[in-house]
C-alpha positions in Angstrom: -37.7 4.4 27.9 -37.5 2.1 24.9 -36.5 3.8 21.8 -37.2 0.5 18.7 -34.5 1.1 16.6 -34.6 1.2 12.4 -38.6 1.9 12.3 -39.3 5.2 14.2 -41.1 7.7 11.6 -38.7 10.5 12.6 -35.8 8.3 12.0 -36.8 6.9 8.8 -37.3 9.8 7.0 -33.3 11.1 6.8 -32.9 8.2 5.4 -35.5 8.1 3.0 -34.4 11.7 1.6 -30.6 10.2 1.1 -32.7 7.4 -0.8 -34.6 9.4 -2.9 -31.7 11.6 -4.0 -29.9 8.4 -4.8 -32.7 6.5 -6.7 -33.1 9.6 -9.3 -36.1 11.6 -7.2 -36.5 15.0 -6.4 -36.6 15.4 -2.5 -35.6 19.1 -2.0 -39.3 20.6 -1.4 -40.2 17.7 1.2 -36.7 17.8 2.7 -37.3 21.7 3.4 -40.5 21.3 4.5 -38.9 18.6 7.1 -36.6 21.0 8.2 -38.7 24.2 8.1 -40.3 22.3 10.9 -37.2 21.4 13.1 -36.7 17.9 11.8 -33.6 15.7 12.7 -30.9 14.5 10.7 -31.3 10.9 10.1 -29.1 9.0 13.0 -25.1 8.7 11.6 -24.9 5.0 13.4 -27.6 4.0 15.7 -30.9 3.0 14.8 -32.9 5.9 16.5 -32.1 9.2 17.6 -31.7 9.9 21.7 -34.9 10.9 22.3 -38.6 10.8 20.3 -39.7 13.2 18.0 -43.0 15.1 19.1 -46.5 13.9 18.3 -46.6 16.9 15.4 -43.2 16.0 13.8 -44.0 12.3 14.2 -47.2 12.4 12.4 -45.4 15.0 9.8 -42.6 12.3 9.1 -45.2 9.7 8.3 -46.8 12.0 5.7 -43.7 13.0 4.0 -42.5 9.4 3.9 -46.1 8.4 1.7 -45.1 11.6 -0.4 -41.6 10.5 -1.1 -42.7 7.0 -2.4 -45.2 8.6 -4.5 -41.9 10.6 -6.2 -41.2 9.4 -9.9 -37.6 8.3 -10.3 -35.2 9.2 -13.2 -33.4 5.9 -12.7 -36.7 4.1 -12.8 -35.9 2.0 -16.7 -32.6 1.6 -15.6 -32.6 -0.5 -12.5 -36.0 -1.9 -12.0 -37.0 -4.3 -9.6 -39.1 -6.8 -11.1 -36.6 -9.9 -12.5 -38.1 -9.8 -15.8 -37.5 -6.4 -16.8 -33.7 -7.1 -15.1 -32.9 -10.2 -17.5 -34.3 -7.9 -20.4 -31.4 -5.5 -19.4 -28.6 -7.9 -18.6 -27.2 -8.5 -22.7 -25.0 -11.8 -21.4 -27.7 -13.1 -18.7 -26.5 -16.7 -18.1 -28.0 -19.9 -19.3 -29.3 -22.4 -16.6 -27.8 -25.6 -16.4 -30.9 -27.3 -18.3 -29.7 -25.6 -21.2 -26.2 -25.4 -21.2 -24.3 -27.7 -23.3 -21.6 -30.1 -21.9 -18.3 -28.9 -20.9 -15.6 -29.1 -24.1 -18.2 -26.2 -25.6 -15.7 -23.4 -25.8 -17.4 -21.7 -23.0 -16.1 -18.7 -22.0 -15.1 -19.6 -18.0 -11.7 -21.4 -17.6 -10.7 -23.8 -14.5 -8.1 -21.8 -12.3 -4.9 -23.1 -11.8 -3.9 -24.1 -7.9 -2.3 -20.9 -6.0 -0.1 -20.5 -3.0 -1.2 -17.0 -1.3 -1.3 -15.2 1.5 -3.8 -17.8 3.5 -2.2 -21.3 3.1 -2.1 -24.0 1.0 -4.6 -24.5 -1.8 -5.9 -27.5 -2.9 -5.1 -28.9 -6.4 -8.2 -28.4 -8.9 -10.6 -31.1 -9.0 -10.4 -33.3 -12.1 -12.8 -33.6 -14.0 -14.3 -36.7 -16.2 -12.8 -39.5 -16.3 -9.7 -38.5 -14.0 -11.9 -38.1 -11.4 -13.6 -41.7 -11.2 -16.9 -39.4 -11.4 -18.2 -42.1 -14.3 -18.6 -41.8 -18.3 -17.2 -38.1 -20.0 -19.8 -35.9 -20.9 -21.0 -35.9 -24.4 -20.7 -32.7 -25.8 -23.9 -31.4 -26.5 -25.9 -33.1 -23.7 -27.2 -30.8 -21.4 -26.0 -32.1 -17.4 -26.6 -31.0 -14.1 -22.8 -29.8 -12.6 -22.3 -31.6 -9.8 -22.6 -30.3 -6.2 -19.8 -28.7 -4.3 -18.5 -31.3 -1.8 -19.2 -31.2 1.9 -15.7 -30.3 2.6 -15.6 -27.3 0.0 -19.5 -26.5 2.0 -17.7 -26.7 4.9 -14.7 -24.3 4.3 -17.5 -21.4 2.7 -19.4 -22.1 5.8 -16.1 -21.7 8.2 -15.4 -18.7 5.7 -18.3 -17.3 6.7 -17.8 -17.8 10.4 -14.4 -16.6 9.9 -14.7 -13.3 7.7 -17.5 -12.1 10.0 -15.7 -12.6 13.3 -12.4 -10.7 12.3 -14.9 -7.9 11.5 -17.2 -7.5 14.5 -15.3 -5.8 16.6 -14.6 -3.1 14.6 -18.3 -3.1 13.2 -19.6 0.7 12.5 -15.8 2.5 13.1 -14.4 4.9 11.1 -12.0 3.8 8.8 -9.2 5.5 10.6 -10.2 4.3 13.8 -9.5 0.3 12.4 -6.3 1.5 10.8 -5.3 2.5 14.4 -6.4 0.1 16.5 -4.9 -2.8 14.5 -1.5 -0.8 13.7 -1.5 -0.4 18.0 -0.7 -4.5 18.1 1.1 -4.9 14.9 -1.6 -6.5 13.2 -1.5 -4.6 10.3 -1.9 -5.9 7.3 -4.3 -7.7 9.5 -3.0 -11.3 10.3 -5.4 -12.6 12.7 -8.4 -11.4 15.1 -8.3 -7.6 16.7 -7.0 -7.9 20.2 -7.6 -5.1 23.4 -4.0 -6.3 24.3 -1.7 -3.6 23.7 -4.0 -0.9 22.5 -3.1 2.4 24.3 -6.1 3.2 26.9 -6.7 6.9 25.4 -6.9 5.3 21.6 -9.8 2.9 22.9 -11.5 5.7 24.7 -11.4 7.8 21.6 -12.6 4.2 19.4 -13.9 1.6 21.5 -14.6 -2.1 20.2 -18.0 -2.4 18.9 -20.2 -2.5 22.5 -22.4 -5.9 21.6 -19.1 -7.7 20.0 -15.7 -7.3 21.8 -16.9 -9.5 24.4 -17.2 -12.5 22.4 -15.1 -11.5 19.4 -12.1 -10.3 20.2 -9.1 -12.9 20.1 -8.6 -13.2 23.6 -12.6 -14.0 24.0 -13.4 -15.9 21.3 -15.0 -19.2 22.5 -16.4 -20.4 19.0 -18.8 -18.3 16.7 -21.2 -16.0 18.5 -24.6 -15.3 17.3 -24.5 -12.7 14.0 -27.4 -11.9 11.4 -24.9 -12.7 8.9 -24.7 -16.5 10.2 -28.4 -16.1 11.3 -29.9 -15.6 7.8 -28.1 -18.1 5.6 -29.4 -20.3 8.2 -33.1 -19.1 7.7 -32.4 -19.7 4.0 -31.6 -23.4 5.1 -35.0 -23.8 6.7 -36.9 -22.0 4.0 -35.4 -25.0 1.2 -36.0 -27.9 3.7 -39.6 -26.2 3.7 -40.0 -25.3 0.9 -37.8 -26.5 -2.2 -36.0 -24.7 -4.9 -39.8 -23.0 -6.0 -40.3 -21.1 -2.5 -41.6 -17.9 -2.5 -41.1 -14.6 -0.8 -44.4 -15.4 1.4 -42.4 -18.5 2.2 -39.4 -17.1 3.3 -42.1 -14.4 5.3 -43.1 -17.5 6.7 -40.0 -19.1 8.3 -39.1 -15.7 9.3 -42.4 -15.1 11.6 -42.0 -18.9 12.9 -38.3 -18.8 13.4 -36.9 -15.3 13.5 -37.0 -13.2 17.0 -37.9 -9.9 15.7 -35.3 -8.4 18.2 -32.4 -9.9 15.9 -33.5 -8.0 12.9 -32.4 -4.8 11.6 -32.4 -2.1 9.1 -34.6 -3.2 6.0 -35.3 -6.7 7.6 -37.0 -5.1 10.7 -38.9 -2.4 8.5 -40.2 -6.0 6.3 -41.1 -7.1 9.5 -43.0 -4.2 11.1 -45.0 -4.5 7.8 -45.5 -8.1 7.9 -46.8 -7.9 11.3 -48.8 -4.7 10.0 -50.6 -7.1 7.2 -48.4 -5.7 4.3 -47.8 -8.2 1.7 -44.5 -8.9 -0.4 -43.5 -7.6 -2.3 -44.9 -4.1 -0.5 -43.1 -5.2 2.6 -40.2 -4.5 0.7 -41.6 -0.4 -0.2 -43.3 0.8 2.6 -41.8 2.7 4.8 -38.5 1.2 4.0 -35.8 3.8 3.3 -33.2 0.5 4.0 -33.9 -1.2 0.7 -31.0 -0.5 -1.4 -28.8 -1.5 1.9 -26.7 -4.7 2.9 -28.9 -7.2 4.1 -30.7 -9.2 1.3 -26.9 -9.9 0.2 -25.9 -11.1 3.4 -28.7 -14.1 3.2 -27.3 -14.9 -1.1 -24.7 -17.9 0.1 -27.3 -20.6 0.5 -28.5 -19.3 -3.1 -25.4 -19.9 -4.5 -24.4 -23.0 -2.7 -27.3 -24.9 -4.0 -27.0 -24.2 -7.1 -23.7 -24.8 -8.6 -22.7 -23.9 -12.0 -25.9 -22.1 -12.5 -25.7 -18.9 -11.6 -29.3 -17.6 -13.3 -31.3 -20.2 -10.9 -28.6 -19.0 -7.6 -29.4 -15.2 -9.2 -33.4 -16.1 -9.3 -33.7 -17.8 -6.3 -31.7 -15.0 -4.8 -34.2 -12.6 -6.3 -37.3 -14.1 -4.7 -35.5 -14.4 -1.3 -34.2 -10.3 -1.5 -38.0 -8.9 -2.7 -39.4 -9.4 0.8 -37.3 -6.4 2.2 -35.2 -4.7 -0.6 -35.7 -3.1 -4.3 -33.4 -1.9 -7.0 -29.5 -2.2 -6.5 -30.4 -4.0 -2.7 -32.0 -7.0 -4.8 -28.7 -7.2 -7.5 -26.4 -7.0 -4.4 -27.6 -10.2 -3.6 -28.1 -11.8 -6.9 -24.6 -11.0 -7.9 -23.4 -12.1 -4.8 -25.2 -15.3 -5.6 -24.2 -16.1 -9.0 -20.1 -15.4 -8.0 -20.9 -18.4 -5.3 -22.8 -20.6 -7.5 -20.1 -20.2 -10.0 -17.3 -20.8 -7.5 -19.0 -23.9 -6.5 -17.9 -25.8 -9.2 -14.7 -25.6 -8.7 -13.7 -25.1 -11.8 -13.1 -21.0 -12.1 -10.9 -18.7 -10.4 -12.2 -15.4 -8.3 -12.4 -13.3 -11.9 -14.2 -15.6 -14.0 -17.0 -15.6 -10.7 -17.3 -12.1 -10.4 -17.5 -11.6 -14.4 -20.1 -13.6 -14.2 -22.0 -12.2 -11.3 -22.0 -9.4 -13.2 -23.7 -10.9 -15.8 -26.9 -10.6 -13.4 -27.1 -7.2 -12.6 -28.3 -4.8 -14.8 -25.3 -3.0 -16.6 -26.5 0.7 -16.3 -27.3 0.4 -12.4 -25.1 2.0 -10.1 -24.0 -0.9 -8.4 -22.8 -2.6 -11.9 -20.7 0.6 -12.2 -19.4 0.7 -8.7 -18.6 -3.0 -8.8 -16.9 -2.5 -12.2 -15.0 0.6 -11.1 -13.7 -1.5 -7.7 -12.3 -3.6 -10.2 -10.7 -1.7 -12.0 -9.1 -0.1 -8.8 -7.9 -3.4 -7.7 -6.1 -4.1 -11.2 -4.8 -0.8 -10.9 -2.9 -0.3 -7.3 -0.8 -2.4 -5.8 -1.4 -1.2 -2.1 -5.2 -1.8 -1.2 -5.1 1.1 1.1 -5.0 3.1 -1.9 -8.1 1.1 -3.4 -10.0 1.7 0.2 -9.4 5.2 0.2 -10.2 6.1 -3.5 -13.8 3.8 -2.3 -14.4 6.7 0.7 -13.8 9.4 -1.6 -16.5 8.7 -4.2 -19.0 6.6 -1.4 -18.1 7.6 2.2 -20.2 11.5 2.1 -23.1 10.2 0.2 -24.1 6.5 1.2 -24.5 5.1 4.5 -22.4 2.7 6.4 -24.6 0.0 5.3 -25.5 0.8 1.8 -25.1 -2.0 -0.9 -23.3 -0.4 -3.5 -20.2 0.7 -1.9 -20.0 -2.5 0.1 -20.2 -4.5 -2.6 -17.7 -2.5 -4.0 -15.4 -3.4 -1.8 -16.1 -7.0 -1.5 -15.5 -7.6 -5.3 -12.3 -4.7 -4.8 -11.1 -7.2 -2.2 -11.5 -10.4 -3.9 -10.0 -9.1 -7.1 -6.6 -7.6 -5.2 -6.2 -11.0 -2.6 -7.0 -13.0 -6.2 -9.3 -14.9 -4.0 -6.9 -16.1 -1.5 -8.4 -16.9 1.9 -6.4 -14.6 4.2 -5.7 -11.9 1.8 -9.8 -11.5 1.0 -10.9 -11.4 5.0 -8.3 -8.9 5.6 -8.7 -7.1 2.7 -12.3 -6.7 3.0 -12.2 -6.1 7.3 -9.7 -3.3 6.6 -12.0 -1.3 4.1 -14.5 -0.3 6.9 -17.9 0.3 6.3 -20.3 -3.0 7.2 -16.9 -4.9 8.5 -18.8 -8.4 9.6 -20.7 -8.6 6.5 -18.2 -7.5 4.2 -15.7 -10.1 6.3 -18.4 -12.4 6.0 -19.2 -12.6 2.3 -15.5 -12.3 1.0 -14.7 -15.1 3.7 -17.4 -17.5 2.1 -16.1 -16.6 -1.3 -12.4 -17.5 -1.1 -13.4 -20.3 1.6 -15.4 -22.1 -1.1 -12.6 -21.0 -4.0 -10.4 -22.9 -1.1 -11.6 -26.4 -1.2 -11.4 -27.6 2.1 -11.5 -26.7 5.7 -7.5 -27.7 5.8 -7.0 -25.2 3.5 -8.0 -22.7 5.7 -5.4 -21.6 8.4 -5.9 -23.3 11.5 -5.3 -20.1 13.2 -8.6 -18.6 11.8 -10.9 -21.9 11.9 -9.6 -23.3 15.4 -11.1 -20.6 18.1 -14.1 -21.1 16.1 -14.5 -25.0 17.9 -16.5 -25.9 15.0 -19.5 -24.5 17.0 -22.1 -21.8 16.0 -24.3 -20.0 18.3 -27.6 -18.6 17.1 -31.3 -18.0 18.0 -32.6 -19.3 14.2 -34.6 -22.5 14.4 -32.5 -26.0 16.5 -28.9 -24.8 14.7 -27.7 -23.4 18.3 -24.6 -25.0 19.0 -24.6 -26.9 15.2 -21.0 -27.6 13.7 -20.0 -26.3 10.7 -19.4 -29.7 9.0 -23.1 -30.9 9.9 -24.4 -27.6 8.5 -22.2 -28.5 5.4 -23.8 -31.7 5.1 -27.1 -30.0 5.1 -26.6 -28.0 2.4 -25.2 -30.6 0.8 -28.1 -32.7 0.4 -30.3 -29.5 -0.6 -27.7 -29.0 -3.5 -28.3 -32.7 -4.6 -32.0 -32.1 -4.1 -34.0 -32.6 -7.6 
């Protein structure tokens, strides 16, 4: 029996009633009427539930779901959707690059200073101006394009990526307990390097195993370069889409590389429900509504690198850009997950800010009364605050872990930025940090990794025993990258970042 996962009627509407109490509606009469009729929880992990629903409780899901949609929201003024009324709420929304005056300005970002940390060496900060050969000083005043991000700084987010993503797939969906355990069972812990099976005590991984689709490729005694992941897989669809379609592209474009280039069998969550809909003759930004109790989750951040990448030193244009890319599948706090996560790369591209100048300004984009502004800011906070990040994990769990799923933007952006903040953007220390606060593990791995690799410089400021199992070879189903190399992938977005 085939049992699709992420768009069954029965399964979608638990999640669609944790949604609706989360977005500001009222779901209590259609959540009893649910289960007055012997309705299922929504599924803790998988995408579907062991076994279908009836005809009658099929058909009674599909009504309740319309009903929920047509629910006003409390929270409606205060985290919209549409990217007009979000710049009206953000008070410091960043200037593009068009109109920002020359460096010497006063501005209020500083150039970090070179660090040693818990990941290697760090490159020296690029010079800038004259010190740099790069030609003639600015003039203040003029307004300038910031240059590009080099191939080899590409190259280390890209590896950082990679990287983050593989130390958290085996452990992808745990319990935060259970990843305490298994890596405290080898001695990795603070995590130093990839999970390994070797050592663990046989009943500990019969009470947790690995992650069933992952430990045969991911674990350190498998790994064999980077395996296929959606986290890879859509900043490389976000390639295709600017080759395609240039800096203007829009969400029908991005539908469009998706349909020609995307099996449908490698999407999940929100991106699966977008394309159900797509497939059903829905059109963005509807794709994005209907049916779709996903859309506040993880994914649209996990396809906001390429945004940032190409557009360095402008974070509004990454933040836009990221914006038209997120409305195909996601609303509300799901659409500023990515545009913050955007605008913290595009800033770190320049190289000229350190980890909390980038996320100050990623906040810039997201509307400061949303819930994942607050969460982000209270992460923060957390990080400043405690010296052991365990303690900054486990305060996360308390407030998140009963009320949001596994996947759910806000508290994993939470935790990215926690991360970040407490490594102070060192390479190691923001993988491991990010890994060993559960929840999405890959993607959280994933994004911190890209982060701190760009904030890095370089591949050979990366630890060789992170970036050499990876071979410099990535496996994927997306488009003719299968088997591509991380520095050719770095030249590619290279040449879309010096794109007019």
């Amino acid at each position: 029996m085939l049992r699709l996962t992420w768009v069954q009627p029965e399964d979608l509407i638990g999640h669609e009633l944790r949604q609706a109490s989360q977005d500001g509606r009222e779901p209590s009469a259609v959540a009893a009427r649910w289960h007055a009729a012997g309705g299922p929880e929504a599924p803790l992990h998988a995408g579907a539930s062991p076994e279908p629903a009836s005809p009658y409780l099929r058909l009674l899901a599909t009504d309740l779901l319309d009903e929920l949609a047509d629910l006003p929201s409390a929270l409606a003024d205060d985290e919209p959707t549409d990217l007009t009324r979000i710049k009206s709420l953000c008070p410091d929304w960043p200037v593009t690059a068009g109109d920002r005056p020359a460096r010497g300005d006063g501005g209020p970002l500083t150039r970090a200073e070179p660090r040693a940390g818990e990941g290697g060496r760090r490159e020296s900060p690029r010079p800038s101006g004259a010190e740099s050969g790069a030609g003639t000083p600015r003039t203040p005043g003029r307004a300038t394009r910031p240059r590009p991000a080099s191939p080899a700084a590409l190259e280390a987010a890209w590896l950082g990526r990679a990287v983050g993503c593989l130390l958290g797939k085996p452990v992808e969906k745990l319990p935060l307990t259970a990843i305490r355990q298994l890596a405290r069972a080898t001695g990795n812990w603070p995590l130093t390097t990839y999970f390994t099976a070797h050592g663990v005590p046989d009943d500990l991984l019969t009470r947790h195993p690995w992650n069933r689709r992952s430990a045969t490729t991911s674990l350190a005694e498998n790994i064999d370069g980077m395996p296929e992941d959606d986290d890879l897989n859509y900043p490389l669809l976000n390639l295709l889409v600017l080759q395609r379609h240039g800096r203007a592209f829009t969400p029908t474009d991005v539908a469009r590389v998706w349909l020609d280039e995307l099996p449908a069998g490698r999407t999940f969550t929100a991106e699966r429900v977008a394309y159900r809909n797509l497939l059903s003759g829905l059109e963005p930004p509807l794709t994005a509504r209907h049916h779709n109790p996903f859309r506040e989750w993880i994914g649209a951040l996990i396809r906001a690198d390429v945004h940032g990448w190409t557009n360095p030193g402008d974070p509004a244009a990454a933040a836009e850009q990221a914006h038209r890319d997120a409305t195909l599948t996601h609303t509300a706090n799901g659409v500023y997950a990515a545009m913050f996560t955007a605008a913290v790369i595009a800033t770190a591209a320049t190289g000229d800010h350190d980890v909390h100048a980038c996320l100050r300004t990623g906040l810039t984009v997201v509307p400061p009364r949303s819930r994942l502004a607050r969460a982000v800011h209270r992460a923060i906070r957390l990080a400043h605050e405690h010296t052991d990040f365990d303690t900054v994990v486990d305060v996360l769990h308390s407030t998140y872990a009963a009320t949001h799923h596994w996947v759910h933007a806000v508290p994993n952006t939470a935790l990215i930025a926690a991360a970040l903040t407490h490594a102070d953007g060192d390479f190691t220390g923001s993988i491991r940090r990010a890994v060993s606060g559960g929840w999405d593990t890959d993607s959280n791995g994933a994004t911190a990794g890209s982060i701190a690799g760009l904030l890095a410089g370089s591949p050979r400021a990366l630890p060789e025993r992170w970036t050499a199992p990876l071979k410099n070879r990535l496996a994927t189903s997306v488009g003719d990258f299968h088997g591509t190399g991380f520095d050719t992938l770095a030249h590619l977005t290279h040449l879309e970042a010096t794109r007019p």
